[in-house]
Steps between C-alpha positions, in 0.01 A plus 500: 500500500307269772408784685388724215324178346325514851403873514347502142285187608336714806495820255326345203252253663340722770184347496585160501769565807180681624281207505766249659596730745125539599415135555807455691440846703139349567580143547798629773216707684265237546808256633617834750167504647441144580842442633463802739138345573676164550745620768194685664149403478610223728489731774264723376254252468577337866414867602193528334389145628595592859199753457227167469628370855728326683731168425581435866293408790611445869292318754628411868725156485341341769186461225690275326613265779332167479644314768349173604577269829322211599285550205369849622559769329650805677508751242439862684220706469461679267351811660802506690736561250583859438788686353666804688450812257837677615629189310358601168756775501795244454389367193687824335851392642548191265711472212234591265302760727502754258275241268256512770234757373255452781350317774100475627463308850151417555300371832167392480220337712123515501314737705156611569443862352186752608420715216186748484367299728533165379721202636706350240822246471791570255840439490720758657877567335730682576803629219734744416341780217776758488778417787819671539830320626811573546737178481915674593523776332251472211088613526281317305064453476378208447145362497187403365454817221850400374491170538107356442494765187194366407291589804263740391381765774202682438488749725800593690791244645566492883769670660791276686693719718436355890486873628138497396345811670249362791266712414453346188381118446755288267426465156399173289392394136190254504537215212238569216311224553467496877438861400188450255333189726535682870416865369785656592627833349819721529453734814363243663579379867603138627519352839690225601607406839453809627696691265358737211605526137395684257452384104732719280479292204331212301738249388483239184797281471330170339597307762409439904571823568184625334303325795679626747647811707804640420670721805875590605684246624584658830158535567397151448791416704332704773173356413595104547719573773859387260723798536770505249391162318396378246363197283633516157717754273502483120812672323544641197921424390608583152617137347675317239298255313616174610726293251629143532771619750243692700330181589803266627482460868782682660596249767562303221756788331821529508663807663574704232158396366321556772628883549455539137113393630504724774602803285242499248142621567287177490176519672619163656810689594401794657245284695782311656667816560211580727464214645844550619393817651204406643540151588149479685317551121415299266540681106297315202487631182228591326559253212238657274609827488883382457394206260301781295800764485704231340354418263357821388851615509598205272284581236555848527849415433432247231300767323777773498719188352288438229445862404849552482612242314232547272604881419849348492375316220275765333848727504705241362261406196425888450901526468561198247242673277686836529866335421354284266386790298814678560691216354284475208550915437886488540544179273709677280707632767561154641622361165688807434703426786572167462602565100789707653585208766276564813426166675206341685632639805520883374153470382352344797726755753335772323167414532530360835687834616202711373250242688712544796483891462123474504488253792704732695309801458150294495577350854527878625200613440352241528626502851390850553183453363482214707597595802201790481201223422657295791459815728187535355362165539609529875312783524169438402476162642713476797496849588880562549798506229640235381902533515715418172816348619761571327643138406196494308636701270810266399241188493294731217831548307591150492098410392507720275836412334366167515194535286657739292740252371248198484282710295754601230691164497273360206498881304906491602556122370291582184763813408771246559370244212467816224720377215644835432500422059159455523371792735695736257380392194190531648331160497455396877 
């Protein structure tokens, strides 16, 4: 009798099953697609900040010494502080290599330029623009174009390859302001200590770089007489947003702390990491750029929060009214059964079994249809898919059996209180 009681509630209130199973159907689609968001924009979004520049810089160590004896300080030179570039390489051997999306070494120093005939001073720097490497077994480019994505190049970008034909002069891109004061134009050709270069490109970076020239780094090497040095690298490492934990200093850790510290992508981390591996190098953060990704991530997150819970809500409301209504409709069926001896509990297992029915079936599609505007989200703003795991699934089950019941508790309690003498005779 339960389950024929059950069957003719589904067969003779199709719309009103409709409407519940709609709102829970739309409110378990909007929870599907932030939880898959939740478990990836964190990465996504470290991706798509990696693109506005790097979090790490390295500079030589001996910059940083400050020693003093007597009173006089004997902190070296600076201009005589270089990294070796066949270093750089290492950097992809730590623990967290594979976070390390790219590198761009730079070495710099003021020279005196001829161009169409005119004498003029700018600074000189040398970089990476499109660099392969091979590091073991794995092949990789870094540079400037991947890594500086918002260098602009009008024109064309130099070439970095160090089997430049002789017969042709090395390639450079001319900062756009150095550019518009001097006269110079792509095509054009530079001199500078004897050695001739020719303008491939205008570049506008918003920053120093748009007063000066731009060349290979081998060739600047060549220029200043530094083979295989050089002056500073920034590095682009895919990061976790430092937490409370992230921050403790880990000679203060314990061991099982401290590895737990070790293992998890900090920028702080991965700096020591290098550190390790280049022990001559000094790596800062860039705090901005990390300080920024935090807390856009937090109230990305915070957002997704609030959204849910608030469709949670919308769902659960949208289901009282439906059970409420269906209460009111099957009145005489509730008093009916209690006249021949149903109790509380029959009455509220029947309608909770039919709110269960439609939880059940609303989490699936609405994990379906979820799972397709998470995919689709990912598409259109990250570019790439955004993976549905499947756990997800049994967290949408549970929400929505959740709200389901909170929602019909009140309609459910209501159908409880009927007095069954009154419902019949029609008075309630």
């Amino acid at each position: 009798m339960f389950f024929r009681l059950l069957f003719e509630s589904f067969r003779r209130q199709k719309r009103r099953k409709s409407v519940a199973l709609l709102a829970i159907a739309l409110g378990m689609s909007i929870a599907t697609a932030m939880i898959a968001l939740g478990n990836d924009v964190g990465d996504k979004m470290n991706q798509e900040l990696r693109t506005i520049g790097a979090n790490l810089v390295l500079t030589p160590i001996e910059d940083t010494l400050d020693v003093n004896l007597g009173g006089v300080n004997l902190k070296p030179a600076s201009e005589g502080a270089y990294i070796p570039e066949a270093d750089l390489a290492k950097m992809k051997g730590i623990f967290w290599g594979h976070n390390i999306k790219g590198f761009v070494p730079t070495l710099s120093d003021r020279q005196t330029f001829f161009a169409n005939g005119h004498k003029l001073d700018a600074e000189l720097i040398g970089t990476y623009f499109e660099q392969p490497f091979r590091y073991g077994k794995d092949q990789y480019t870094t540079g400037a174009r991947g890594v500086n994505a918002w260098w602009q190049v009008s024109g064309a970008w130099p070439q970095d390859y160090r089997d430049w034909p002789q017969t042709h002069d090395p390639q450079v891109l001319v900062g756009s302001k150095l550019a518009e004061t001097s006269g110079i134009k792509i095509g054009d050709d530079l001199e500078v200590r004897g050695r001739r270069l020719q303008v491939s490109g205008i570049l506008n970076t918003g920053g120093e770089e748009d007063q000066a020239i731009v060349a290979p780094l081998h060739i600047v090497q060549e220029i200043l007489g530094q083979p295989g040095k050089v002056r500073r690298v920034v590095v682009s490492a895919l990061t976790k947003p430092e937490d409370n934990f992230g921050r403790r200093d880990p000679s203060k850790m314990t061991p099982a702390d401290r590895d737990r510290w070790y293992c998890s992508p900090y920028a702080n981390s991965i700096a020591f990491q290098i550190h390790e591996t280049l022990p001559n190098v000094r790596v800062d953060q860039i705090r901005q750029v990390e300080q920024n990704q935090g807390k856009l991530l937090s109230r990305v997150s915070g957002m997704m929060l609030l959204l849910t819970f608030a469709t949670l809500l919308a769902s659960a409301l949208a289901i009282s009214a439906a059970m409420a209504a269906t209460v009111l409709e099957r009145r005489n069926e509730v008093g009916l059964m209690k006249s021949l001896g149903a109790s509380n509990g029959v009455v509220a297992s029947l309608f909770f079994t039919e709110a269960g029915l439609l939880a059940l079936a609303g989490a699936l599609i609405g994990f379906a249809a979820g799972a397709v505007l998470a995919r689709r989200i990912g598409e259109s703003i990250f570019g790439s898919a955004i993976a549905v795991h499947p756990v997800v699934l049994a967290v949408v089950i549970c929400a929505a059996l959740l709200v389901t019941f909170l929602g019909s508790a009140s309609a459910v309690r209501k159908a409880m209180q009927f007095d069954p003498a009154v419902v019949l005779r029609g008075d309630a």
